[in-house]
MMTF fields as JSON, N, C-alpha, C and O atoms, coordinates in Angstrom:
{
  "mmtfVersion": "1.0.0",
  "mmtfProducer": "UNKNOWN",
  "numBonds": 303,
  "numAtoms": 304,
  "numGroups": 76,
  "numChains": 1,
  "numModels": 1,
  "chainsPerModel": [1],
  "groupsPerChain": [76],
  "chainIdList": ["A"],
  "bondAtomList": [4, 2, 8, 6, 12, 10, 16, 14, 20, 18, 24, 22, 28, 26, 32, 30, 36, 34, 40, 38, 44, 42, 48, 46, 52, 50, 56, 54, 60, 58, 64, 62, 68, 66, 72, 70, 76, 74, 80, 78, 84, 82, 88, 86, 92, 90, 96, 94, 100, 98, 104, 102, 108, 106, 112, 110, 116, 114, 120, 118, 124, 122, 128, 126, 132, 130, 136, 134, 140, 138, 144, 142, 148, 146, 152, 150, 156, 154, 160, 158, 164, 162, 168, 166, 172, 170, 176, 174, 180, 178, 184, 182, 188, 186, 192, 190, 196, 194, 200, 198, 204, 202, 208, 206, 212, 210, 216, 214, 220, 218, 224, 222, 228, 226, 232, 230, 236, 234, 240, 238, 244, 242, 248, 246, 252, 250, 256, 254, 260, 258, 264, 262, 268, 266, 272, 270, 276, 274, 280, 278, 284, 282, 288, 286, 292, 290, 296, 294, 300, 298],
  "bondOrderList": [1, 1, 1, 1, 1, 1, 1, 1, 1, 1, 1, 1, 1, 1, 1, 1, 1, 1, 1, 1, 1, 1, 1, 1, 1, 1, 1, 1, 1, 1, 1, 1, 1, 1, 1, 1, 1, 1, 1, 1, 1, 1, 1, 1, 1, 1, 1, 1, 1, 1, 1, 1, 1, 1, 1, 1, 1, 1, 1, 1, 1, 1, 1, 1, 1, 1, 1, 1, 1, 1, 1, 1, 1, 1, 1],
  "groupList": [{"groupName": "UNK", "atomNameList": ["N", "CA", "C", "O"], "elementList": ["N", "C", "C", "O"], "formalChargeList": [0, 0, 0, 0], "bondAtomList": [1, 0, 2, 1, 3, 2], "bondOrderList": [1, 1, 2], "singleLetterCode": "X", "chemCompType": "L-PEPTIDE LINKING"}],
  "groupTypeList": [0, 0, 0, 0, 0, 0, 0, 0, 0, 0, 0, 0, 0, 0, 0, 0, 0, 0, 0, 0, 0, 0, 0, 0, 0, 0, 0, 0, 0, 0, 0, 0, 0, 0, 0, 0, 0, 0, 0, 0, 0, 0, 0, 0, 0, 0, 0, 0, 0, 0, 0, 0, 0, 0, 0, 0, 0, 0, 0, 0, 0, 0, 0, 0, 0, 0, 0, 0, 0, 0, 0, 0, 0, 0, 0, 0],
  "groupIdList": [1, 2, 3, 4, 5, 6, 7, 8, 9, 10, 11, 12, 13, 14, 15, 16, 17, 18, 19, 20, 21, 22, 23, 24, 25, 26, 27, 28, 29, 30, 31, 32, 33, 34, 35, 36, 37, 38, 39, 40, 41, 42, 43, 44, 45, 46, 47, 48, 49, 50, 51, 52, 53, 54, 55, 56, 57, 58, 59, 60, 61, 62, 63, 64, 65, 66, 67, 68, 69, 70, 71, 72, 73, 74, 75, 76],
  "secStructList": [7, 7, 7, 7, 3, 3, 3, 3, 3, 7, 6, 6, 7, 7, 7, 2, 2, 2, 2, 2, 2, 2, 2, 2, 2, 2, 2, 2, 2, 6, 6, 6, 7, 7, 1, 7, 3, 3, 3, 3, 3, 7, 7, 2, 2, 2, 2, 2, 2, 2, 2, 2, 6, 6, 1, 1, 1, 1, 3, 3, 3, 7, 7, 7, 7, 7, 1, 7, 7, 7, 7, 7, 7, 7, 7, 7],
  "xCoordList": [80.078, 80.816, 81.973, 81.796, 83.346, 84.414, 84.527, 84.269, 84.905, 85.429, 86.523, 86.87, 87.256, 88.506, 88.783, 88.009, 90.173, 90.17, 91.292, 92.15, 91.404, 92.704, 92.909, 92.282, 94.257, 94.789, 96.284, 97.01, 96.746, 97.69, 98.075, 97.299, 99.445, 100.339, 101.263, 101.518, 101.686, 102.833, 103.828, 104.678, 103.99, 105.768, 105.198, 104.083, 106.504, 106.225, 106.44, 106.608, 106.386, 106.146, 104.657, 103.768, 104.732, 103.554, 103.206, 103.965, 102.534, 101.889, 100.584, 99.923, 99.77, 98.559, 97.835, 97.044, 98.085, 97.958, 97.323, 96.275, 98.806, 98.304, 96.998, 96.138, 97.424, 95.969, 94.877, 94.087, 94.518, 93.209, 93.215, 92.07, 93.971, 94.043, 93.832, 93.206, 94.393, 94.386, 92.679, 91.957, 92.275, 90.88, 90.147, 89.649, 89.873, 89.178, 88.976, 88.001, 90.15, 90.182, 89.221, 88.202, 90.094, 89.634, 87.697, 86.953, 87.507, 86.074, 85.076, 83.872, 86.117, 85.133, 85.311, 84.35, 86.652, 86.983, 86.057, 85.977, 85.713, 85.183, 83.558, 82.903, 82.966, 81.462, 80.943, 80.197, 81.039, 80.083, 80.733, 80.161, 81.518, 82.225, 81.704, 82.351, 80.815, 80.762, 81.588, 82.538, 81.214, 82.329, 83.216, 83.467, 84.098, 85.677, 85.75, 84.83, 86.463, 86.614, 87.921, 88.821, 87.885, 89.378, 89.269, 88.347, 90.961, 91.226, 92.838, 93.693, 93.164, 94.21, 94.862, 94.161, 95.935, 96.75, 98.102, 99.218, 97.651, 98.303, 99.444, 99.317, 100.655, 101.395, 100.635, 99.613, 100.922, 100.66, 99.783, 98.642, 100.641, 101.108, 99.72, 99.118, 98.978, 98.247, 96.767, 95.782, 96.507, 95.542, 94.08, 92.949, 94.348, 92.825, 92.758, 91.57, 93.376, 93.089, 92.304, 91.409, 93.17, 92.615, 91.067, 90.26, 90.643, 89.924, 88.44, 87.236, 89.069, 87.935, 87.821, 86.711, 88.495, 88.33, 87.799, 87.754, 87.559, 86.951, 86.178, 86.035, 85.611, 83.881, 83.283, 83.872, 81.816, 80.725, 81.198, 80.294, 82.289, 82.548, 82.669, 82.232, 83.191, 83.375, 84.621, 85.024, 85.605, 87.239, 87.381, 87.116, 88.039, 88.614, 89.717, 90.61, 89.914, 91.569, 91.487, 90.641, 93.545, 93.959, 95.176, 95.47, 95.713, 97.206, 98.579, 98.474, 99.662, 101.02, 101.428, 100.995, 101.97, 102.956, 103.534, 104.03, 103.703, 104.413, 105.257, 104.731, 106.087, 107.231, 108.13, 108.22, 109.457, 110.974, 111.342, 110.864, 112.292, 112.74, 114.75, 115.381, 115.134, 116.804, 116.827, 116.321, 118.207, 118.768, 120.035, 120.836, 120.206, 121.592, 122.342, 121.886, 123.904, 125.004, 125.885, 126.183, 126.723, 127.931, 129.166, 129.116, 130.155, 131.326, 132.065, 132.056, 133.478, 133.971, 135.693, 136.734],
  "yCoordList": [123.002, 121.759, 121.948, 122.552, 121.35, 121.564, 120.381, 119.207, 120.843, 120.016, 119.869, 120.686, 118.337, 118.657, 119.383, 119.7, 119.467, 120.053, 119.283, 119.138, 118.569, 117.934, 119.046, 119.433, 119.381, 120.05, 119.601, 118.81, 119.917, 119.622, 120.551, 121.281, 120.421, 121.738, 120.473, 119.415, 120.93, 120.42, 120.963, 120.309, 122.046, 122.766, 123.179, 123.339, 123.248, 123.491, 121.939, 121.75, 121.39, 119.416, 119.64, 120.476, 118.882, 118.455, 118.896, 119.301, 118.783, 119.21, 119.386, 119.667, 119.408, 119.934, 118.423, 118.28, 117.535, 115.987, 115.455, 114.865, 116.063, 115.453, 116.438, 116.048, 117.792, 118.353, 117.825, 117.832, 117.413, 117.006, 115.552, 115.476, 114.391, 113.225, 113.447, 112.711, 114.43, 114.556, 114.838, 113.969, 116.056, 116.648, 115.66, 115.244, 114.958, 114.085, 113.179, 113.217, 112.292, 110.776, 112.023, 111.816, 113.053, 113.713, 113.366, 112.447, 114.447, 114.598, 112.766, 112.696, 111.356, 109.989, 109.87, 109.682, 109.986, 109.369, 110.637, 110.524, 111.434, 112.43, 112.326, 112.854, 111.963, 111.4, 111.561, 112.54, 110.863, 110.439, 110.771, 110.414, 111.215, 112.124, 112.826, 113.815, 113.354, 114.505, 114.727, 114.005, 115.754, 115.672, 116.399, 117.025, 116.514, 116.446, 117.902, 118.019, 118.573, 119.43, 119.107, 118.463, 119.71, 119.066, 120.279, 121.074, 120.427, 121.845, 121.46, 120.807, 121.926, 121.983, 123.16, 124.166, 123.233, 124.491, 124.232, 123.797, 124.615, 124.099, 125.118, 126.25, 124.698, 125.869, 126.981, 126.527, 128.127, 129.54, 129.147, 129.5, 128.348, 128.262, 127.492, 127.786, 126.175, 125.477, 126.102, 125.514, 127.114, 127.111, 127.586, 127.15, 128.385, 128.727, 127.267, 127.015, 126.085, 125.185, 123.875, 123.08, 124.098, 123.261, 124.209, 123.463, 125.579, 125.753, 125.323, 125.15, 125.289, 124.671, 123.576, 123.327, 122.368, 121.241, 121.097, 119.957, 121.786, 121.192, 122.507, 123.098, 123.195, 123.567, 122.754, 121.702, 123.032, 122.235, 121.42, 121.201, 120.918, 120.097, 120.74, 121.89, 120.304, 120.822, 120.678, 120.48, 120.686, 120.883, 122.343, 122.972, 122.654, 123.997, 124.334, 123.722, 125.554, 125.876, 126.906, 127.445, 126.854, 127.534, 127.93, 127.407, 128.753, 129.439, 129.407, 129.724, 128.984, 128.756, 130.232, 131.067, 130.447, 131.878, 132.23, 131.255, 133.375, 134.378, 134.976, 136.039, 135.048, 136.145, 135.654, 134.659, 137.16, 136.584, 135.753, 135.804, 134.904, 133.83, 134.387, 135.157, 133.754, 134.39, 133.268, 132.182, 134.69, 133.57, 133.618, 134.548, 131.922, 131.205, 131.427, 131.229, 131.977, 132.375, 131.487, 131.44, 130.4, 129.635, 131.347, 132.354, 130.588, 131.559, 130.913, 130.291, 130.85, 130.263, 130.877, 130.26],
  "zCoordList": [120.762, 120.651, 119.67, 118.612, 120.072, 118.892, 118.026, 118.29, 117.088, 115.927, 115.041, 114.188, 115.401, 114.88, 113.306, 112.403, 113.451, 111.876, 111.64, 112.511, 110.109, 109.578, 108.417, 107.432, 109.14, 107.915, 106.827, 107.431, 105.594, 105.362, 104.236, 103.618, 104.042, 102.911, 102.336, 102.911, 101.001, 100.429, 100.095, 99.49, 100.326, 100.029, 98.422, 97.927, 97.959, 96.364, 95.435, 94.23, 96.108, 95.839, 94.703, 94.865, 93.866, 92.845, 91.244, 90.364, 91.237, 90.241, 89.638, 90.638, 88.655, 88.317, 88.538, 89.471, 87.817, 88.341, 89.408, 89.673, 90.205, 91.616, 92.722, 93.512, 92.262, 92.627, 92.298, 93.241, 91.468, 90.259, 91.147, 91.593, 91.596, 92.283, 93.898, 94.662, 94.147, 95.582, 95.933, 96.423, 95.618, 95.368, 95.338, 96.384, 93.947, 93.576, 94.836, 95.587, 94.944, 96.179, 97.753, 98.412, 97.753, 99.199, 98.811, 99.156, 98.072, 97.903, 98.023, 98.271, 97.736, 97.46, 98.895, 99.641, 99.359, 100.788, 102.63, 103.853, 101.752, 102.595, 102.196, 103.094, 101.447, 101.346, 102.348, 102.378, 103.427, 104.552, 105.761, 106.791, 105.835, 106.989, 107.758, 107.415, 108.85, 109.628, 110.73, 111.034, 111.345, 112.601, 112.669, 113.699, 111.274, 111.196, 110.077, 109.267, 110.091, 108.922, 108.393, 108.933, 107.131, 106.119, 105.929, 106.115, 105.282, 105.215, 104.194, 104.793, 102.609, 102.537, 102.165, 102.055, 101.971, 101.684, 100.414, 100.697, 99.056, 98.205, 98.055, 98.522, 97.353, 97.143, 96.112, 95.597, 95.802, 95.394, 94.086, 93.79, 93.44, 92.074, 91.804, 90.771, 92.982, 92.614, 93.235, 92.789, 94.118, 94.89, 93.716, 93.935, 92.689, 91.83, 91.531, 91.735, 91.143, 90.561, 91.631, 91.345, 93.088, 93.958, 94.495, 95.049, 94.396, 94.929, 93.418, 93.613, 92.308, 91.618, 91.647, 91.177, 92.031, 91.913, 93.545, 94.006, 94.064, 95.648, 95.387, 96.457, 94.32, 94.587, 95.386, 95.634, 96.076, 95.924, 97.044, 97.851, 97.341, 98.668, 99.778, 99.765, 100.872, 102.32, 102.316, 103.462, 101.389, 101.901, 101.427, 100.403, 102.905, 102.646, 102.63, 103.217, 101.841, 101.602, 102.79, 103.503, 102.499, 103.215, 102.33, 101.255, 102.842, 101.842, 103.103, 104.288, 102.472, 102.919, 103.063, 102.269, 103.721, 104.438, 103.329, 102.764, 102.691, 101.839, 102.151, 102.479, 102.27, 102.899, 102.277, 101.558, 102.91, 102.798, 103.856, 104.99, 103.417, 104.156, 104.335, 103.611, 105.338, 105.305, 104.256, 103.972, 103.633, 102.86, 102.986, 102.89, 103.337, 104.048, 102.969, 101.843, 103.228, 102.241, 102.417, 103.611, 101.496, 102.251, 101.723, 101.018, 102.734, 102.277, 102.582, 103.644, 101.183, 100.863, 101.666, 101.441]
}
């Protein structure tokens, strides 16, 4: 049987704060949930911190793409 998955990323948007808020609300609002898997993907900078604050729960991480990106030149 499948099961959806909600996933989500934030760019490099946030801070330590809002990890610690996001986590937290996920983990009250995901209580009684089955069915469904959660899944987020924090930027680089935040993921040791989101993966301790969602110990012990059922949200899982995921990691944002690493690479080089082009980089657009204006010319003047």
């Amino acid at each position: 049987m499948r099961h959806p998955l909600v996933m989500g990323n934030w760019k490099l948007n946030g801070s330590r704060h809002m990890v610690h808020e996001l986590v937290s609300n996920l983990r009250k609002e995901l209580a009684g949930v089955a069915g469904c898997a959660v899944a987020i993907a924090p930027p680089e900078m935040y993921i040791d911190m989101a993966k301790r604050e969602a110990e012990g729960s059922h949200i899982m991480l995921g990691a944002q793409k690493r690479g080089p990106e082009p980089v657009r030149r204006i010319h003047r």
